[in-house]
N, C-alpha and C positions, 0 to 999 in steps of 0.2 A: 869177180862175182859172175858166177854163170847164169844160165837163162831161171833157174828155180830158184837163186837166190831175187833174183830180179823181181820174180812173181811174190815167192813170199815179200817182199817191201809195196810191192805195190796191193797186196790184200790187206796188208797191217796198216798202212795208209787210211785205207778205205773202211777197213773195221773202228781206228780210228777215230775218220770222221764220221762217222755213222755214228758210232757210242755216243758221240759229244753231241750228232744232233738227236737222239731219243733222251738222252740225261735230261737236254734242257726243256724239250717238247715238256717233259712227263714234269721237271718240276715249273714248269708256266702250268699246266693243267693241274695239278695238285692247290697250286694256289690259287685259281679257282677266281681270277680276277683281283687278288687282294694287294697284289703287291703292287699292278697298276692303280689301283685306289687312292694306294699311301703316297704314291707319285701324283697322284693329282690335286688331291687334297694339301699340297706341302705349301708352306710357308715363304714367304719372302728371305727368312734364311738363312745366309749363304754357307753356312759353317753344315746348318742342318739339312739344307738340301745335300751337301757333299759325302755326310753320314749315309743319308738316304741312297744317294746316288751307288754308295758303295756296298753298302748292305744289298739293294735290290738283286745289284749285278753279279754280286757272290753268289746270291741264290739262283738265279736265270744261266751264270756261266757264260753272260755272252754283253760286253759293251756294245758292239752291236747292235742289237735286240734292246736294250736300253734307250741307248741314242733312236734308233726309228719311233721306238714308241712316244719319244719328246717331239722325237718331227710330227708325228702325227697330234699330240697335245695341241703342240703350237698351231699348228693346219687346222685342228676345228675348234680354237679359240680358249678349248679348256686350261691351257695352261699359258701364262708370258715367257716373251724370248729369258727376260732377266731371272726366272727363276729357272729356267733351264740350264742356265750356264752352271751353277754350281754343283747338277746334277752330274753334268757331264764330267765335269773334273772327279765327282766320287766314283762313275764309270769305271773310268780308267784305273784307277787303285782296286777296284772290285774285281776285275776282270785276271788280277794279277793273283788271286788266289788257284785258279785253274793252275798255273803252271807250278805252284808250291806242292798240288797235289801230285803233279806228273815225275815232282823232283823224287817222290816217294821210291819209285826206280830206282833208284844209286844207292838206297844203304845195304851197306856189307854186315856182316857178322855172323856169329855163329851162336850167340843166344836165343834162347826159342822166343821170347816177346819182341827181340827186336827181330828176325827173322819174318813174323807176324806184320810187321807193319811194312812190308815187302805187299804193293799190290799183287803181284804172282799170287802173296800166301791167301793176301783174304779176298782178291776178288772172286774165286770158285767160294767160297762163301754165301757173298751178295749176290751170285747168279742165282744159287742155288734156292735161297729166299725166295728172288725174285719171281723165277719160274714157277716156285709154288705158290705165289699168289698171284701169277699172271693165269696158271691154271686152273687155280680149283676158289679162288677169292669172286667175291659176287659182287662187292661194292665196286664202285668207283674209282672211291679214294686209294682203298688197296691195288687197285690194277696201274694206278699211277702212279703210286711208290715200289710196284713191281718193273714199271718203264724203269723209273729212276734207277735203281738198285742192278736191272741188265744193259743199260746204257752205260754206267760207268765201268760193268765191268768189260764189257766190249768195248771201249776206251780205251782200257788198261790193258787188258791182252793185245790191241792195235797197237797199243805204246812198246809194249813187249816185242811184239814180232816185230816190229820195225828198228827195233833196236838191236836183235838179236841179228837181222839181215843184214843191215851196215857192218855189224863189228868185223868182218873179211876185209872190210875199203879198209880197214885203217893201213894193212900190209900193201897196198896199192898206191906207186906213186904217181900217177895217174891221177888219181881221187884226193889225195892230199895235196897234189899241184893246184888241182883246183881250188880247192875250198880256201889253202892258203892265197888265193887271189883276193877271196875277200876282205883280208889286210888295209887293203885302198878304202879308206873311209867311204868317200862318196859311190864305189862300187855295191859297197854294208849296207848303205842304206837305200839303196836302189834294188838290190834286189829281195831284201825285206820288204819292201813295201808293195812289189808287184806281186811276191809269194802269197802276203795278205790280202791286198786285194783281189786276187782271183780266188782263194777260198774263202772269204768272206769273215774272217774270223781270225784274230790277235790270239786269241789263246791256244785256235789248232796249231797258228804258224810257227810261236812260239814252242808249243811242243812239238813241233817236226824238229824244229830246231834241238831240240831238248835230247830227241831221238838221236838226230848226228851229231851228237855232240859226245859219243859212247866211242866211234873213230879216234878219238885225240887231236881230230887236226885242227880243232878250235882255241882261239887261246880267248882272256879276256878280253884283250883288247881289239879282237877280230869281231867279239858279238855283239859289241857295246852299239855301234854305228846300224847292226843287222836288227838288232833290240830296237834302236830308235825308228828304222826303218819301216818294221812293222807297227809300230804304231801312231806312222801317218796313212798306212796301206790299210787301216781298219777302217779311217773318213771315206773309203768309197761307196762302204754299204750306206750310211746316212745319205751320202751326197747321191748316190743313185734313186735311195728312197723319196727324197724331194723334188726330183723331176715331176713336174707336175702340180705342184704342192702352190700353194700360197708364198707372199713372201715371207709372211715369217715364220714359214716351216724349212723355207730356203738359207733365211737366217739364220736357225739352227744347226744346219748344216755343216756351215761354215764355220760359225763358232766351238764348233768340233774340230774343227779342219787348222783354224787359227791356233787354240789351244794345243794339240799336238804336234804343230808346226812349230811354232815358236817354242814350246818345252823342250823338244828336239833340239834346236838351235844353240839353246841358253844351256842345253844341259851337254853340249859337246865342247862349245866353246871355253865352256867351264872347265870341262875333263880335259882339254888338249892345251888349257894356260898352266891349270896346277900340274900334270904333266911332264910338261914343258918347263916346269921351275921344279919340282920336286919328281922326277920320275916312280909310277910306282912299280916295283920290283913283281908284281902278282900279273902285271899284265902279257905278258910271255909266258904264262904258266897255262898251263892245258886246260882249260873250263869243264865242268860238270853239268848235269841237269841243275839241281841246287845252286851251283855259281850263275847260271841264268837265271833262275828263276829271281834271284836276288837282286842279277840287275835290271828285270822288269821291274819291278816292286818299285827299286828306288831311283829311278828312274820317275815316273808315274807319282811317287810322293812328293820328289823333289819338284815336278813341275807345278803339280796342285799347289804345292804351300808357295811357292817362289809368284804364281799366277794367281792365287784366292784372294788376292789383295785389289786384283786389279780385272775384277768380273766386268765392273763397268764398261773398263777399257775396250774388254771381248767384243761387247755387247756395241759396244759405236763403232769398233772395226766391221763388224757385219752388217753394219746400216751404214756403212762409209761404201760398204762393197754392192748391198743394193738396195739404195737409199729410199725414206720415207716417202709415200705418194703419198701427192694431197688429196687423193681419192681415200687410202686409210686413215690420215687424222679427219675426212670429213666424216667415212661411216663407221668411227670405232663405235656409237653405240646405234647403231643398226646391225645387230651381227645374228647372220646366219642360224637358226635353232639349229638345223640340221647339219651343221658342219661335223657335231660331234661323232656322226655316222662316217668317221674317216675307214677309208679299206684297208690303212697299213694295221687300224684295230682287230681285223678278221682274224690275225691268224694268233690273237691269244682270247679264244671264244669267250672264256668267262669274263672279261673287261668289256668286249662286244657287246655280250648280252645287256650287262650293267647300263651299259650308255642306248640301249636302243627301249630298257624299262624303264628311265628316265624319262626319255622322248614319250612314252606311252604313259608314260601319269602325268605327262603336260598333256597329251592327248583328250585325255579322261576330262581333265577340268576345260577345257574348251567343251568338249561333247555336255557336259553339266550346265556351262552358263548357257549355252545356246538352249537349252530344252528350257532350264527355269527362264526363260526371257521370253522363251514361245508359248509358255503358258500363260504368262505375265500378260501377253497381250489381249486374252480374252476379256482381262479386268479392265484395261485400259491400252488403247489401240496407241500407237508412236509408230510412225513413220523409218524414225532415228534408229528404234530398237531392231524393227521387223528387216532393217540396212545392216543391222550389225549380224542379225542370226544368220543372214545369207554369206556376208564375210566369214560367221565362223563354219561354215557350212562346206566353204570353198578350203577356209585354212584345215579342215579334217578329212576333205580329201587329200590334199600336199602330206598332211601326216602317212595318210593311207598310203599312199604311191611311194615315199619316200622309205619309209621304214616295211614294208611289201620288199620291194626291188633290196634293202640292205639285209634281212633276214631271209630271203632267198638266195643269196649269196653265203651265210653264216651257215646256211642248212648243209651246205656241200662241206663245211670242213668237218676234222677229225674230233666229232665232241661226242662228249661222253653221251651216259642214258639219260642223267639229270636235264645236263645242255639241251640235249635235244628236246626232251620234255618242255622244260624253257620257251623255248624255241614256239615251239608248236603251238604254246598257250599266249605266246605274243602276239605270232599270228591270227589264233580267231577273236583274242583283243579285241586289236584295233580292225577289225571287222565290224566286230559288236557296235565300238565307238563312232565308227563311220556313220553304222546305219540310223543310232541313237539321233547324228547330227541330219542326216536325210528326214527323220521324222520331225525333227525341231522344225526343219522346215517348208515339211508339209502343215504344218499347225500354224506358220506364221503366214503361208499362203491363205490358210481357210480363214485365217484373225484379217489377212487385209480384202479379201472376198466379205465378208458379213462390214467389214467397217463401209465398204465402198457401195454397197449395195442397203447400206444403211439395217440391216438387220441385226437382230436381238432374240437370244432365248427368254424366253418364261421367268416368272420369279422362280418357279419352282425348277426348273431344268438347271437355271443357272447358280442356285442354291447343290445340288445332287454336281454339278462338273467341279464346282469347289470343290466337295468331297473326294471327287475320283481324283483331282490335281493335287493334293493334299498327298494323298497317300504315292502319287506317282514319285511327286518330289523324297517321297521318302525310301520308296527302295532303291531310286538315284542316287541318294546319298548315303545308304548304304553299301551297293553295291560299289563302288566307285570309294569310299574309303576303307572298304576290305581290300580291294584290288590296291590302292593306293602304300595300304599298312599291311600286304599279306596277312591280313588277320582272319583267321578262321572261324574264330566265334562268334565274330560280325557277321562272315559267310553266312555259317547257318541258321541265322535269322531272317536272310534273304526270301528264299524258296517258299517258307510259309506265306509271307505277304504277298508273292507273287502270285498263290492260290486266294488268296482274297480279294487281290485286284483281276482275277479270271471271274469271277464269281459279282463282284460289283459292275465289272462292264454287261455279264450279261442284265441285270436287275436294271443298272440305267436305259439299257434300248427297251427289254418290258416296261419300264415304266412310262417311258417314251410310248409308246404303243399305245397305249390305255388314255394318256393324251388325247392324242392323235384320233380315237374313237369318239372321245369327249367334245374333240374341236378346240380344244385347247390350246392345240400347235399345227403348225402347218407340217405340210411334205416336206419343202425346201428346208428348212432346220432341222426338221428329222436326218436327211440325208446326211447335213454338216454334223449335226449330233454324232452320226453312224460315224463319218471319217474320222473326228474327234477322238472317238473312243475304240479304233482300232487304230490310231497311230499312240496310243495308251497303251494299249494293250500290250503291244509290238514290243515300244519300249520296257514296259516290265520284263518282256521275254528275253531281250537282249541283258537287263540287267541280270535276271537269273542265271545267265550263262556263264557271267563274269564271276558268280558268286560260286558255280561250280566247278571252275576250271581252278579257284581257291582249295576247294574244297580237296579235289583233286589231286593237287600238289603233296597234300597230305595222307590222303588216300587215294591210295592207283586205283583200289575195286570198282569205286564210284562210277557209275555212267550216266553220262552227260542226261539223256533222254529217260533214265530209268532211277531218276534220284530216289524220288520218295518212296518208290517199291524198294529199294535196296536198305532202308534205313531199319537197323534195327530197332528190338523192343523198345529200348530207352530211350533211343533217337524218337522215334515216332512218337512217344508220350511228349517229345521236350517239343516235337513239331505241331501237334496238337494244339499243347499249350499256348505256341506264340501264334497258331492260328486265331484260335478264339479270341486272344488280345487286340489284334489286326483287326477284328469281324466287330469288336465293340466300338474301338476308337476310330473305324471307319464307317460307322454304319449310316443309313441314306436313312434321312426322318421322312 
């Protein structure tokens, strides 16, 4: 091989791996968070986690990428070691569909359908798709079945040219001195497993493998050991992603490590007794893509079904290895809210998202009780309560900072328009929500100010702050269950009420006034009156916002600052209407 066949092997390599990582990139973002879902949401199991487990990994193309996204489950509590285990094992069998595809290379003929199912014929196909909806497609969706469709076909051509380079070694004895070295069992799986580990990924190594295996100088029984190899050389990506991690993301880890360990073991010792008693005659015979791919597959089945019996087993080798602290059975239920903002979730955004609009509809109902409890206090002063709204006061900044700082980090990765949309409206969220809880406890300051200093509004002031608390609690709870239910017909019920509770606070300080002229009320309760009702106000405005950023979702046009001017004909008759409803059911006697 001269220095240009060198080059073309090393760009087919490289094209390659590149294809295999846009395929998978493009279908993790196609799925849009759902397939991490079905994984978290799964069952005790263990038959139907290993379904799951393999179905997931079929679609993603990467055990890998499976297994990290379990270490991270485990890491922020959403998921148990024991139901991970069975996921791992369907991994492994899922992962093995990759190289079935790559086997597509080796069929011969001279019929035009079979000719067709030659990646060569149809991948200039799928590019060609592909490119036209990476170019002139507007959605989303379509630009990431455009990834998909030019990622495999740059795969496939990597698989091509790299197969096309080697075919010169096979006349090189030289190249077949070598490779016939890998004959030495324990050499086969030595250097399968460091191939794997340094490219991070069973299925490219496997079809690297796949590639020289177009030489001839492979037989079966040279790849069987290189097959097992690589996939114990796939446990570095897990085991590298749990540095750092909890232990029983660590756990995880391992129970990956174990299961392909011991499957390897059980399934060589197996092949080298019957062997050794029956020899099989196909083992000296030259391997193909397809005869590899073959022996990945059963390989990988035979370990699942021989090891599904004995998950538990897994599961106490890993806690043998790093054993239970009486620290976790003391704080198994003290656990972490925020764990689930783990960073190995960043880089499949739409599961990201998911788990950080969770954390923000716990948000929501903390920022809720705190405010209806600070209102509460004006009826009836507690000590207990005005201790608790300060606590939740403290726990929605931890929200704010915590979920700040992890979608500050989600904002830099490669997410779509939607995502980032997302994104954005999470951010002035839990802003909103923050500020909701800063105003709860400015009201439970003014409630222990009037208790401590022994003062009282009017019958009549304190008949009129009903009314304005009435209606606050209401577009709270509106707001806050459209945000909660993305429900948009809730939304826009919001905004009207929000103009009546602007139009009530001014009428309470007039009325207040005219008081005050009367002698009726003093200065000092005027003043608290005023604080009262512009941390009311406040609140409404923040709720309004939440109720637009709804609204928004649904329509881009909408501005934030320019709602009601933008509302068409119909909208404005509908907004009208639920004004005037607001304007009776709140009105000050």
């Amino acid at each position: 091989m001269d220095i240009f066949g060198i080059l073309s092997l090393i760009g087919g390599l490289s094209l390659f791996l590149y294809g295999m990582h846009v395929m998978g990139g493009g279908l993790e973002k196609l799925s849009g968070g759902k397939l991490e879902r079905i994984l978290e949401s799964l069952t005790s199991n263990p038959i139907k986690a290993v379904l799951l487990g393999a179905g997931v990994t079929a679609v993603i193309q990467s055990s890998s990428a499976t297994t990290v996204m379990l270490v991270g489950f485990v890491n922020s509590g959403i998921m148990k070691l024991s139901q991970a285990v069975g996921i791992i094992m369907g991994a492994n069998i899922g992962t093995t569909i990759t190289s079935w595809l790559l086997s597509l290379t080796g069929i011969e003929g001279g019929n035009f359908f079979v000719r067709m199912l030659k990646p060569s014929s149809f991948s200039p196909i799928l590019a060609l798709v592909g490119i036209i909806f990476l170019l002139g497609a507007k959605s989303d969706r379509k630009k990431d079945l455009a990834e998909i469709l030019l990622g495999f076909a740059v795969l496939m051509f990597g698989m091509e040219t790299m197969s096309d380079a080697v075919k010169p070694l096979a006349d090189v004895p030289e190249f077949t001195g070598l490779l016939t070295a890998f004959r030495n069992p324990l050499l086969g799986v030595l250097v399968g497993a460091l191939l794997t580990a340094v490219i991070q990924s069973s299925s490219a190594s496997v079809g690297i493998l796949q590639a020289l295996s177009v030489t001839g100088a492979f037989t079966y029984g040279s790849v069987i050991p290189i097959i097992l190899g690589q996939n114990i050389g796939t446990c570095v990506t897990a085991m590298v992603s749990a540095v750092g991690a909890n232990k029983g993301a660590r756990r995880t880890a391992f129970v990956h490590l174990y299961f392909n360990l011991i499957g390897a073991v059980l399934f060589f010792v197996l092949y080298a007794v019957v062997h050794a008693a029956y020899p099989f005659g196909i083992m000296d015979e030259k391997v193909g893509a397809a005869g590899i791919a073959a022996i990945h597959s059963i390989f990988n089945i035979f370990a699942t079904l021989v090891l599904l019996p004995f998950t538990k087993g897994l599961e106490k080798l890993a806690y043998l290895t790093i054993p239970l602290t009486k620290e976790e059975q003391e704080s198994s239920a003290a656990e972490d809210v925020f764990q689930i903002l783990d960073l190995r979730f960043l880089s499949t955004p739409g599961f990201a998202i998911e788990q950080c609009l969770s954390l923000v509809k716990q948000m929501s109902q903390v920022a809720q009780h705190a405010m209806e409890a600070s209102m509460g206090l004006f009826l009836q002063y507690s000590e207990e309560h005005a201790q608790f709204i300060e606590a939740q006061e403290d726990l929605l900044d931890q929200y704010e900072d915590k979920l700040s700082s992890y979608l500050t980090r989600l904002s830099s990765q490669n997410l779509t328009s939607k995502e980032g949309q997302s994104v954005s409206t999470l951010m002035h969220s839990i802003n909103d929500f923050e500020r909701i809880g800063d105003h709860a406890l400015n009201l439970a300051e003014i409630s222990m100010k009037l208790h401590r200093k022994e003062m009282s509004f009017s019958k009549k002031a304190r008949q009129e702050l009903e009314v304005y608390s009435s209606a606050i609690k209401d577009i709270l709870e509106r707001s806050i269950q459209a945000f909660s239910d993305n429900d948009h017909e809730l939304a826009l019920t919001v905004e009207p009420l929000e103009e009546v509770i602007d139009d009530l606070n001014k009428e309470v300080k007039k009325r207040h006034i005219k008081r005050l002229r009367k002698g009726k009320c003093t200065i000092d309760m005027g003043l608290v009156l005023a604080d009262i009702a512009m941390n009311y106000e406040r609140v409404a405005d923040h709720c309004s916002n939440l109720a637009v950023y709804i609204i928004q979702m649904e329509d881009h046009t909408v501005e934030a600052h320019g709602y009601v001017n933008s509302l068409s004909d119909e909208s404005r008759a509908y907004f009208l209407q639920m004004q005037d409803a607001y304007r009776r059911k709140y009105q000050l006697v």
